[in-house]
Each structure stands twice: as C-alpha cells, then as structure tokens.
SEVO-428671 format. One record per residue (C-alpha): residue in three letters; x, y, z. Coordinates in steps of 0.25 Angstrom, whole numbers, plus 5000, padded with zeros to 4 digits. Each point is the difference from the previous one (the first is absolute). Example, Ala and Ser with C-alpha at 12.3 -4.5 7.8 and 13.67 -1.06 7.14 Angstrom:
% residues 2
ala504949825031ser500650144998
% end
This chain:
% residues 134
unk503749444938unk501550054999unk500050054987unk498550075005unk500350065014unk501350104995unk498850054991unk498850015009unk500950055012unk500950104990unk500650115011unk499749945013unk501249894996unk501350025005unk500850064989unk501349955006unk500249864990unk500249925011unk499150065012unk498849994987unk500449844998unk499849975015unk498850075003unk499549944987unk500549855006unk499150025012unk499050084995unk499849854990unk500049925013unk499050075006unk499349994989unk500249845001unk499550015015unk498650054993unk499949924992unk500349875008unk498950075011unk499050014987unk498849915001unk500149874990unk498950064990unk500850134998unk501449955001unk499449914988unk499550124993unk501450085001unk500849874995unk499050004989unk500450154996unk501349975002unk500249894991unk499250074990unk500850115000unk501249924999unk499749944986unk500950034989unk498550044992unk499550085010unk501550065004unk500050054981unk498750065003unk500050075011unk501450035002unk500550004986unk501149924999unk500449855005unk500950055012unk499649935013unk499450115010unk501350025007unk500750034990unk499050094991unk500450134997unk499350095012unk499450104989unk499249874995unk499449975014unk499650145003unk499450004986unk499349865005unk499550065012unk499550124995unk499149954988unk499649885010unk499550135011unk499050064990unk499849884991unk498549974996unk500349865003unk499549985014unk500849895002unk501450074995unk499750105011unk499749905010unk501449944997unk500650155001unk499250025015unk500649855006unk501250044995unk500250155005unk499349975014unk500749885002unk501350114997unk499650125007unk499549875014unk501349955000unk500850114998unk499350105012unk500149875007unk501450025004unk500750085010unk500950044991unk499150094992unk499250045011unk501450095003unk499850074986unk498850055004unk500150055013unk499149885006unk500549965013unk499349875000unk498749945006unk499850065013unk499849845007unk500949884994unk499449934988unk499849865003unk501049904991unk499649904992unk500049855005unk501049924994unk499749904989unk499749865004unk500649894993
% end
C-alpha cells in the first residue's frame, strides 16, 4: 500500500520529503485501524489479495519485474493500476477498486488532509475506536 498511495493520492501528498513520509506513515496506520475493524470474512478476502499480489509470479506479471511493491519503480505501479482500472478482467478491477478505496478511506480519514482541502472537520466528534482486547 506504500508503493500504491504516493500514486493514487499524486498531488494531494505533501511535497516536502519529509512532511510526505509522515503523513504517509499515519495515512498506513489508519489504514491498519480498518482493516483490524473489518469483519472476519473481509479481512480474509483482503489478506487473500494481498498475498496474492505479493507473489514473485504475480508481482513479473503484473508489475513487470521481481522488485517487491515497495521498492517497484512508481511508473510500474501506475502502469498496474491503470490496466487493472479498465481491465476486462473483472476480478483485476476488483483488486484496483479494494485497493484505490481503501487509499483514498484512509487518506481523507485524516485530519491532516482535511486542512488541504479546506474541510474543517466533522461538525460533532467522531467517535474512536475501542481498543483491542487481548
């Protein structure tokens, strides 16, 4: 999702190197936060997408080379996401949309970016999230 975010996102990233790296830090552990708070079926489906796309196979074919997501070439990953948008396979597209919503959830989720766009915020408090049990 790191190597995927600095891509859907583009312009609405800090610029500054280091103001980008943070706000891409929390934007991943808000991202986390969902998908903890995911029901069981889904977050199986996502960890299934995710260790597919993970494969050295699937990584040469969709990607083009063996280079783990993080450290692909970001012309690659946009190349990705754009054949997997208008794909004729439904299920490429499908991994597309879980991956570009749960980017664009987890991004405006953040009060950070709400500043960018000139959103004050929620007009009530949103309500936190429970803590984990052990």
């Amino acid at each position: 999702m790191r190597a995927i975010a600095p891509i859907v996102l583009g312009s609405l990233m800090p610029a500054d190197p280091a103001a980008r790296a943070a706000a891409l830090t929390e934007g991943m552990a808000t991202l986390d936060e969902y998908l903890a708070h995911f029901s069981l079926p889904l977050q199986k489906q996502v960890r299934l997408v995710f260790g597919a796309l993970s494969l050295l196979p699937v990584r040469l074919l969709l990607l083009g080379t063996a280079s783990r997501w993080r450290s692909a070439d970001p012309a690659r990953v946009e190349a990705f996401l754009h054949r997997a948008q208008g794909s004729g396979l439904a299920p490429l597209r499908l991994v597309f949309a879980l991956l570009h919503s749960m980017t664009v959830l987890a991004w405006f989720d953040q009060p950070g970016a709400w500043n960018e766009l000139g959103y004050p915020g929620p007009p009530i408090d949103r309500p936190q999230w429970p803590e984990a049990v052990s």
